[in-house]
N, C-alpha and C positions, 0 to 999 in steps of 0.2 A: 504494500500500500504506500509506502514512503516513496518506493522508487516513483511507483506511477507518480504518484503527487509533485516530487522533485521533477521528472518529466516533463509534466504540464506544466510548468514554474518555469524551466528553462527553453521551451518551446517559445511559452508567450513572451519570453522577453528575446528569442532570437528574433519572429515576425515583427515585435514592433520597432526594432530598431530602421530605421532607415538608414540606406548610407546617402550622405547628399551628393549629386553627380551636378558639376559643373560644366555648362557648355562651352565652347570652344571659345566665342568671343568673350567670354568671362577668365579663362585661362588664357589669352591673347591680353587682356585687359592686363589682368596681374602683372605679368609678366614685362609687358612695357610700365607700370609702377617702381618695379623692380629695379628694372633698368634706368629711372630716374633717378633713384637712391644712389644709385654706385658712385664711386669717386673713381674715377682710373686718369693716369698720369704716367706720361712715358720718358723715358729719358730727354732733357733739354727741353719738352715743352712745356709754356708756359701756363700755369695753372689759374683756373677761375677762382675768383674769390670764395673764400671758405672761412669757415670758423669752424673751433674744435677745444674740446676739455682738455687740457692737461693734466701729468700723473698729478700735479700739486692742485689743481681741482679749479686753479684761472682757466678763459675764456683765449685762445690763442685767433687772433683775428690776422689773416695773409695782407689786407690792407693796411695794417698797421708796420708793413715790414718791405715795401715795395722799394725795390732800387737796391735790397738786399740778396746775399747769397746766402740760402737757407738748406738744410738737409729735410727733408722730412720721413720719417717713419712711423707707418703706420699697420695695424694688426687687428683681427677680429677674437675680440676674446670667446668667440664660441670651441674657436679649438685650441685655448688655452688651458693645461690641466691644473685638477685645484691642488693646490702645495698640499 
């Protein structure tokens, strides 16, 4: 009797789950969002205005620094592992 019950319990919560299916121009959509977030920067050329956190937690604005030679490095702490 348990199992049936358990059964029925796991059934009805397999059918009501939906998965949500995204059509193509809403994944075309994303995706150029995406692509407006990026920063990308190639050797020598010159970069668009930007701002950005530093590790001491000020505001680093590239306006503020124009007519200078600057390094920049930059990293996605998602594949940073935790100490």
């Amino acid at each position: 009797m348990k199992k049936l019950l358990l059964l029925t319990l796991i059934l009805t919560f397999a059918f009501s789950c939906k998965k949500e299916e995204k059509s193509e121009a809403d994944f075309q959509k994303e995706i150029a969002d995406y692509r407006k977030k990026l920063v990308t920067l190639d050797i020598g050329e010159k970069p668009k205005n930007f701002s950005a956190k530093t590790f001491s937690g000020a505001t680093f604005n590239l306006k503020d620094h124009l007519g200078k030679t600057i390094v920049i490095f930059g990293y996605n702490q998602d594949y940073l592992q935790a100490c």
